[in-house]
N, C-alpha and C positions, 0 to 999 in steps of 0.2 A: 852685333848691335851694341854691348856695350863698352867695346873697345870703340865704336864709331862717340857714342857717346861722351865716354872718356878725352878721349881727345877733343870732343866740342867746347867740354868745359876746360880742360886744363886750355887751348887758347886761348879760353875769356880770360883768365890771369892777366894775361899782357897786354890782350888784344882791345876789349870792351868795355872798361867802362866807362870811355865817355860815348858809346853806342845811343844813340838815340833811342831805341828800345828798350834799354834797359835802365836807361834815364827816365822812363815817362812809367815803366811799371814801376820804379822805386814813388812817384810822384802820388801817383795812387795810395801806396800804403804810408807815405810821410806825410799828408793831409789828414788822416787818422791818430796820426800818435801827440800826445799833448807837447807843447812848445814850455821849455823853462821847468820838467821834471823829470826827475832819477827814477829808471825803471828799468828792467830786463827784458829781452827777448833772446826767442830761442827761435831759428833757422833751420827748417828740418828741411835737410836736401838743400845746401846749402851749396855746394857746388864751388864753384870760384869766391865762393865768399867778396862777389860787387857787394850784396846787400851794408855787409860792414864796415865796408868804405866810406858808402853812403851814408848811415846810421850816423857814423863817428863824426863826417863830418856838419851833419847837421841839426844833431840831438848828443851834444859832448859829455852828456851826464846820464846816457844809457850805456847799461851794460851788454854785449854782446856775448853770443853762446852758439853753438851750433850742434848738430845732427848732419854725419855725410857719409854714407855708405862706401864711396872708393873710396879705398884704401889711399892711394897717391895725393887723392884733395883733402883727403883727413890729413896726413902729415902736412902739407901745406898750411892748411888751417892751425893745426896747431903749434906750429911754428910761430906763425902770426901773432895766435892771439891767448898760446898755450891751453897745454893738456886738461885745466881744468876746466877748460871753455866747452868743450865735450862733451854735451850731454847723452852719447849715444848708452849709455850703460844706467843712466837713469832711472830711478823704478818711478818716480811720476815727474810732472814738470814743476812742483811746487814754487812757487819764488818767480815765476815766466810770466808777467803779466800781460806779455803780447809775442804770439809765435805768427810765422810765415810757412807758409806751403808752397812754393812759386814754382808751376812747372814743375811741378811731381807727382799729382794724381794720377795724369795721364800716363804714367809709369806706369803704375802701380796692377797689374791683372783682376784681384780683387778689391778694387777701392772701397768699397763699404766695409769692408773688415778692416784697412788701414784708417780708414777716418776714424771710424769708431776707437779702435785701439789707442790713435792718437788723444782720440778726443776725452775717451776716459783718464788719461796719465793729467789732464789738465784743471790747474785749480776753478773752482767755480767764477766766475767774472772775469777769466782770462777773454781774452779776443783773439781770433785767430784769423790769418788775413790767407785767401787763398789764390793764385790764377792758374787756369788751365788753359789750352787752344779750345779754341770755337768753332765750330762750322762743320760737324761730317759731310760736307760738300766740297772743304777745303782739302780733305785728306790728299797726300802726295809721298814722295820719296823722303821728305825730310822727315814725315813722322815714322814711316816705316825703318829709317836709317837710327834714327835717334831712338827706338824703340817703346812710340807711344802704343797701349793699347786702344785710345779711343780721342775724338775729338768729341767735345759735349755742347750740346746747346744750353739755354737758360733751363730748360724743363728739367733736361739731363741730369744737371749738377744741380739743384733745388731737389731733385729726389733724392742724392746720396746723402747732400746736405738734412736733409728732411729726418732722416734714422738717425741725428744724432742729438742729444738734449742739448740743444743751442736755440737764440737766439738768432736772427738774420738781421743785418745790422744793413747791409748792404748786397745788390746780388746784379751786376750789370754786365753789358760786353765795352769791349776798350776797342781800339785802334781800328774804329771803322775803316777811315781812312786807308787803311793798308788794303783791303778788299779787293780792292782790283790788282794789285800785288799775285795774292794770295788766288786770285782765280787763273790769274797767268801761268804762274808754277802749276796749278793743280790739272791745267789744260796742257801744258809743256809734256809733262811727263805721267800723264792717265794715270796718278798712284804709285806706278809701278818704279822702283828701285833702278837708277843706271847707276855703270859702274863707275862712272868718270865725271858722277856728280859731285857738285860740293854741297858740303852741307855746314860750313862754319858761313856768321856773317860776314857781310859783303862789307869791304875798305871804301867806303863811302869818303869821299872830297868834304874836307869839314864845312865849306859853306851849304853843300847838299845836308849832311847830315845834321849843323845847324837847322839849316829851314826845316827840316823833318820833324825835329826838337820843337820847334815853336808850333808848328802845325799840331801837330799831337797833345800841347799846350791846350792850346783851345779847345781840339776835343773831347781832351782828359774832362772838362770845366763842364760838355756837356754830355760827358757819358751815363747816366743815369738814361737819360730821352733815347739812348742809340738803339736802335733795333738790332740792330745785328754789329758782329765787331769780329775780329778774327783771336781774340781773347776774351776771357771773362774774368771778370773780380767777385768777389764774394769777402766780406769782413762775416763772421760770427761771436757770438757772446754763449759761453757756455753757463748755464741755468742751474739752479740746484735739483 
């Protein structure tokens, strides 16, 4: 599983960032960050490092930092954006006025012990921006491939969130829209693992994955109202 993983993200390098999904979750947490001021953030599980693509290009007076377990996308990262950018040896995140989780909880076997741990290393009034998948009805071969332990609802991840001294700043699901998507796969292959499945995104026709971009647009605008989504956002404020 984490060689399948491995190579999910070292494709994103090349592959994704102008992915429409991965356009509209940057969209979410760049509506949050202040326009016209110098601040840091730190990237834990940062993966292919899109987020700092994005960042740079649309906030040019923040600093980027990262946290990334492989090995192979650590040197990549730090190629990029050098070794001091690294905060994996860190004893807290002082100076991080806004971190990312994107798609890492659901890794994680004990997540309440990694929130918590995270969430301790973090100065008071930092923010932290989270997504994980949504829907244990959507479960399928890609989370078992990519090796999620869990997909969570809103209740789900407001209780792991709940154990930690934060603030809840925001706590919704994203990309309803994708839902019927995501019920297709999850009826295709009943959960269970083929061999001869793919599991990197799909080379979408840029006019397709344009309109997908716009569509998502709009219901990034009204995700707060969404009932259900096949992701969830959550911002936090850590409290003294």
């Amino acid at each position: 599983m984490q060689q399948t993983l491995e190579e999910h993200l070292q494709n994103q390098i090349e592959k994704s960032r102008d992915f429409f999904w991965h356009r509209l979750r940057w969209r979410a947490i760049a509506r949050q960050l202040p326009k016209n001021e110098a601040f840091s953030l730190l990237d834990v599980g940062a993966g292919a490092g899109l987020l700092a693509d994005y960042l740079s290009a649309e906030f040019p007076r923040a600093s980027y930092h990262f946290i990334e377990p492989l090995e192979s996308l650590t040197k990549h990262l730090s190629e990029r954006y050098g070794a001091r950018a690294n905060g994996a040896k860190w004893p807290s995140y002082s100076g991080m006025r806004y971190l990312t989780l994107l798609d890492v909880l659901e890794h994680q076997e004990d997540d309440h012990a990694f929130l918590r741990e995270l969430v301790s290393k973090m100065d008071v009034g930092a923010t932290l921006f989270i997504t994980v998948p949504a829907l244990p009805l959507l479960w399928s071969s890609w989370d078992t491939a990519l090796g999620h332990f869990r997909r969570y609802t809103r209740s789900t991840l407001a209780a792991v969130i709940r154990q930690q001294p934060v603030d809840v700043l925001a706590l919704n699901y994203l990309f309803p829209e994708m839902l019927p998507m995501g019920l297709v796969r999850r009826w295709k292959d009943g959960g269970q693992q083929e061999k001869d499945a793919s599991y990197e995104f799909p080379d979408l026709p840029k006019v397709a994955n344009d309109a997908l971009y716009a569509l998502g647009r709009v219901s990034l605008a009204l995700s707060p109202l969404a009932p259900l989504g096949t992701s969830l956002f959550a911002a936090v404020r850590k409290r003294a």
